[in-house]
N, C-alpha and C positions, 0 to 999 in steps of 0.2 A: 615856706614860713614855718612849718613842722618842724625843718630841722632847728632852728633859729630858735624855738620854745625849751626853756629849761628843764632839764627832768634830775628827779629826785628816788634816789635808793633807797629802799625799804632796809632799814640797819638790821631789821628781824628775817627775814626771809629771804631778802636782795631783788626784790619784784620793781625795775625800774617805775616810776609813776611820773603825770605828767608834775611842772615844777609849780603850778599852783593846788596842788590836793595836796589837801590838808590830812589823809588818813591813807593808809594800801590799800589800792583796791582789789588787793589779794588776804590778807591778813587783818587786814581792819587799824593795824600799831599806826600813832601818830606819828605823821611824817617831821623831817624837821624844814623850814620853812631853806626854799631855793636863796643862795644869795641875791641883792638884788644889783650889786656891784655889778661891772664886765657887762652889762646886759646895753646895747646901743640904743639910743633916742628911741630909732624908730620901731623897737622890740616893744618898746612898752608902751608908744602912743596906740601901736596897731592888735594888744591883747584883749582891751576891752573890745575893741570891735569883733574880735573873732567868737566873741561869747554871746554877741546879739543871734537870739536865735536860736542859740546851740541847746540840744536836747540832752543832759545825762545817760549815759549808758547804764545797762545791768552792771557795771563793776565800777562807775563815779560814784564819787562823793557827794556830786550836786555841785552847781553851779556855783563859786565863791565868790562875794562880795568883796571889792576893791576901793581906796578911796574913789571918790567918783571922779573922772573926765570929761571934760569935756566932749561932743562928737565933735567928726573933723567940719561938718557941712555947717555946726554952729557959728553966727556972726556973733555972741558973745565971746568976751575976752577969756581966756582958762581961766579959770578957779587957780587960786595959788594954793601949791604943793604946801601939802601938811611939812610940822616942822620934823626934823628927823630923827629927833627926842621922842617925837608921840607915837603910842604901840598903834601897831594895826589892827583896827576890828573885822574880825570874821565872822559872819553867820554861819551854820555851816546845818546843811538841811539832812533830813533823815537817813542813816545809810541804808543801803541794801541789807535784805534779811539774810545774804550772806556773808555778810561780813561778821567780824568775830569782836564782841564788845572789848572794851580792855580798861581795868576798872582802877578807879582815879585810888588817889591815896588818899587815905582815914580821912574823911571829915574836910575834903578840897573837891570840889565839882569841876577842876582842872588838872592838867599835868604837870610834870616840876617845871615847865618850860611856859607857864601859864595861859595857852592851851585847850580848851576844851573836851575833853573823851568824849569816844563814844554813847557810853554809857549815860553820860550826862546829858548828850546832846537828846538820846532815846527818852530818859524822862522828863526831858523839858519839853518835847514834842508831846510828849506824854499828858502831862499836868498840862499845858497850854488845852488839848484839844479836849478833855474832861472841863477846864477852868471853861472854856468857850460853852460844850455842851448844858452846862448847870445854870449861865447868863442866860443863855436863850431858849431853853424849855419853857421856863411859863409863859415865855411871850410866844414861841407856837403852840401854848396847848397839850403841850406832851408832858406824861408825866414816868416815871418809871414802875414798873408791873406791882414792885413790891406797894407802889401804894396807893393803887387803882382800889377802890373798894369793892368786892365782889357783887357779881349784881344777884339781884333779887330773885328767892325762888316763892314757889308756892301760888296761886290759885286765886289773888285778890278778892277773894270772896264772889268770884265768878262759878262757881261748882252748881248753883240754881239759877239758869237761866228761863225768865217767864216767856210766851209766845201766845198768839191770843190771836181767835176768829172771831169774829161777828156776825151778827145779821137783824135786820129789820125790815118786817114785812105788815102790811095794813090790817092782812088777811081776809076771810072770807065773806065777810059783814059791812064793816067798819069802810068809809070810803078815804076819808083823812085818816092818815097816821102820826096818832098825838102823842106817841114813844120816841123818845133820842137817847141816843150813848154814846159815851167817849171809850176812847181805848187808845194807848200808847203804852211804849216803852222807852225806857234810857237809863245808861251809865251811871251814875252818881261817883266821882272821886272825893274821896274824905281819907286824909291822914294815909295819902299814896295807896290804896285800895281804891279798885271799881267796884264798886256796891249796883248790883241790878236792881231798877226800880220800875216798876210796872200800875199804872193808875188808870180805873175801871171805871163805868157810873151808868147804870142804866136807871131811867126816871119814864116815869108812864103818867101822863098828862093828863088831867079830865077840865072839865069844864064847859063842853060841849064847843061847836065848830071853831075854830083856829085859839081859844083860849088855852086848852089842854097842849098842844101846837108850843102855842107861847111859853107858856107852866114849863114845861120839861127842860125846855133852850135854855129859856133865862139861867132856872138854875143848873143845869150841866155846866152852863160860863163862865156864872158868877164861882160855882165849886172848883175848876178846873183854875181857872186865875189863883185863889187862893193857896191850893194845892201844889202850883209851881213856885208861886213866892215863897213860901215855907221851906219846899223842899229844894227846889233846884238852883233860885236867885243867889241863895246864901254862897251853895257851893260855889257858884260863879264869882260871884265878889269874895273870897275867903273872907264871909261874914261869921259870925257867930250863932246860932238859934237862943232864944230864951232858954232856960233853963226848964219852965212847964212846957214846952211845945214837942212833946210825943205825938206820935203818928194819930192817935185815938184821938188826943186836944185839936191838932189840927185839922181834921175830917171833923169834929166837932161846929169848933171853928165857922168852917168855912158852910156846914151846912146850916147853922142860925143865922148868919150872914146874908145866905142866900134864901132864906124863910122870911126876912124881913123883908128886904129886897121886893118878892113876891105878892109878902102883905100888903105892903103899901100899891104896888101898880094893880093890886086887883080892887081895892077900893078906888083907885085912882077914875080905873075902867068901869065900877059899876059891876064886877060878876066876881064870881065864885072859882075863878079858876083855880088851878092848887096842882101837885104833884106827887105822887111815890117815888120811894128813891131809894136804889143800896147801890151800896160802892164799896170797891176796895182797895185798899195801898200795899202793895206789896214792895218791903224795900229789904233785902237779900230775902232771909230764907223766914220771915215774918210776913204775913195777911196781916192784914187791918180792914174790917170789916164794918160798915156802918148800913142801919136804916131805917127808914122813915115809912110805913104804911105797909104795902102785902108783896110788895117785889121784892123776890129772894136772891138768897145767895147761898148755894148747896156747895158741900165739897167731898171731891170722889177719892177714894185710894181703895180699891177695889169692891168699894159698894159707896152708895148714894147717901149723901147725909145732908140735912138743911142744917145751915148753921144759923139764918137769922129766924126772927120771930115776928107772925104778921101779925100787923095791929089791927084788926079788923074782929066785927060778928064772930064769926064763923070761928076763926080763931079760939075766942075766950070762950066760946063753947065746948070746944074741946078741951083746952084746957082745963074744966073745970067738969070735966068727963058728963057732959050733956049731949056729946053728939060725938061719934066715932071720925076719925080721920078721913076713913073711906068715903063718907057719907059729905064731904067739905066742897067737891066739886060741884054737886047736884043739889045744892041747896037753893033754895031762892034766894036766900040773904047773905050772898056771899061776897060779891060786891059791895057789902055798905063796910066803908074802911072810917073809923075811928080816929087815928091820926096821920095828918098829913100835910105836907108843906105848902103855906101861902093861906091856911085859912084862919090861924092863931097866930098873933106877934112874934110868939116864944113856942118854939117844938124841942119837944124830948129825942134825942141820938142815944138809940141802941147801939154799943160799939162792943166790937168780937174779936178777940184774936186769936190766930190760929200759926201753929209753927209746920211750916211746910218740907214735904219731902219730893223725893225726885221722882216723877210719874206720878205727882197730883195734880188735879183737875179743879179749877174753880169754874161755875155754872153760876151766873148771873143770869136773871130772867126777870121779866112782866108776867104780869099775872094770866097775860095772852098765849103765855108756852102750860106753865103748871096746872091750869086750868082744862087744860082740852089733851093735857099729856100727861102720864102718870109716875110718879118717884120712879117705879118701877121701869118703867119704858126710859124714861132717862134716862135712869141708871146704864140698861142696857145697851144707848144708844154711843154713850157716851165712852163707856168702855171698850168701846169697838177700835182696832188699832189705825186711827185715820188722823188726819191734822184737824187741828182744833177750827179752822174754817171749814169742814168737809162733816165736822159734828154738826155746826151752828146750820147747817144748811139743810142738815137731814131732821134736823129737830125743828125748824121751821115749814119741812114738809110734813112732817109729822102730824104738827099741831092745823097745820091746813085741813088733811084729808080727817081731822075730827071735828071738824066743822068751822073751824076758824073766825070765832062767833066775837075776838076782840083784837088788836094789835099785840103782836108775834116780837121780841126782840129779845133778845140774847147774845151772851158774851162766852166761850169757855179758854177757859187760861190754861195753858200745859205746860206745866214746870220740869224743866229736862235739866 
């Protein structure tokens, strides 16, 4: 049947080709189309079948489209022959990259012979598979480099991260322990920064057997609720905050809240329970600092500093240079505290702020550590190079083997 297939002369080179390629597969010049004269019935019923299948070589043109035939195994009737007025359409698929383009005349994407080039056929495969890639990028998701937005540098204001140990102990007296504290950390995202936020509270109880007990709980819950709604709720719902709700209004807030709260269940019950209390909010590289009665909150950067102010006797004696510092431990009236949560409607919040740096130490305590342990000894315990749970332990030893004559609890935050 090979011999039977018409072949066509390359007018440029002389490179026989077979008689349906449409270009040399030596030279790439358009062929001129085989007559279709002389050619017998069965030459041309049996060409499309020889193309079922057939794979292009390195030097075809690609498979040519023909008007369509029928196959022979079809029980439909042929299709009637186009008329033979009407031009034939050719598709004609990409050549090989060795073939040699050959470039149409000014301003025709064809040859004189109307025709397709090469060169035509290359930018129409061209512009088709660009036209196709630009449809269907946004529907996979793809975008091109030039306008991917660079991602993001810098530190989200993660450069101070807080870490915190605790502990609580009855100590060596006391058989109920009327001291509770919170302590947690987390995240905060706002306007695509992780903001670290870090929220503290130690409250020391009185009120004698399970009242003191109760005093602290209540309000560590009631504060600690508030404390998330303010700060964390919003983030989660991309809510808004009030325009007065600072860190200081908030701790505010939430600790008259929880003084009412108090008041009322202690009349409710018949007794005098009540609470001390400092806390603090750390939200990036800001302390917020509040408190109610003789529970401190010191901060270290290589020495010991009290940042709040007790409300108690003993206190306003010194201040008022009646009685030496020194002299505060061993007083008899040093325990009698002035103000404090759950015994008046309405309580006054000392609020502190402090701008932190990296390798500072916050020291929350009861009055069961600084009582039986000394600034000094603090200090020194605290600057020792260990984890902020491995200080709160030794300072709770501490305060034991000095007699441990009230409940012990403490918090210290290490900002890295």
């Amino acid at each position: 049947m090979a011999d039977q297939m018409p072949q066509v002369e390359c007018a440029r080179c002389g490179k026989v080709n077979r008689g349906r390629a449409k270009f040399c597969v030596s030279c790439g010049h358009a062929l001129e189309a085989a007559p279709a004269l002389g050619q017998s019935p069965d030459v041309q019923r049996q060409a499309p079948e020889a193309q079922v299948g057939q794979q292009p070589s390195a030097g075809d043109a690609g498979p040519v489209r023909s008007a369509p035939v029928a196959p022979l195994s079809s029980s439909r009737p042929p299709a009637p022959a186009p008329a033979a007025a009407a031009p034939q359409t050719a598709t004609t698929a990409p050549m090989h990259p060795s073939a040699t383009a050959q470039p149409a005349p000014a301003g025709s994407p064809v040859d004189g012979g109307g025709r397709p080039t090469l060169a035509s056929a290359l930018r129409a495969v061209t512009d088709l598979v660009r036209d196709f890639w630009a449809s269907t990028a946004g529907d996979t998701g793809v975008e091109s480099q030039a306008s991917v937005s660079p991602a993001p540098t810098g530190d989200y204001g993660l450069e101070l991260k807080p870490v915190s140990g605790k502990a609580s102990d009855a100590g060596q007296v006391r058989v109920v322990n009327e001291d509770s504290l919170i302590a947690f950390e987390f995240t905060k995202i706002q306007e695509s920064r992780g903001v670290p936020v870090g929220f503290y509270v130690v409250a020391d109880g009185m009120g004698g057997h399970k009242a003191g007990e109760i005093a602290s709980r209540t309000v560590n819950k009631i504060i600690t609720e508030k404390v998330l709604n303010a700060e964390v709720i919003p983030g989660l719902a991309f809510a808004t905050r009030k325009l007065d709700e600072t860190p200081g209004s908030v701790l505010t807030a939430a600790i008259q809240e929880a003084n009412r709260t108090l008041y009322n269940l202690a009349r409710t019950q018949g007794n005098d329970m009540g609470t001390t209390l400092t806390a603090a909010l750390l939200i990036g590289d800001t302390a917020t600092i509040a408190n109610v009665g003789d529970s401190r909150t010191y901060l270290w950067r290589g020495s010991l500093r009290q940042i709040t102010r007790d409300h108690s006797l003993v206190a306003s004696l010194v201040q008022a240079g009646m009685l030496k510092p020194a002299d505060v431990r061993s007083h008899p009236q040093r325990s009698q505290v002035y103000r404090t949560l759950g015994i008046k409607p309405d309580v006054e919040v000392d609020i502190f702020t402090e701008t932190l740096q990296r390798g500072d130490r916050l020291i929350l305590c009861s009055d069961g550590l600084w009582e039986m342990v000394t600034d000094a000894e603090i200090g020194r315990t605290v600057a020792q190079t260990r984890s902020p749970q491995e200080i709160c332990q030794a300072l709770v030893q501490q305060a034991n083997r000095a007699g441990g004559k009230d409940n012990i609890t403490v918090i210290v935050v290490k900002v890295e």
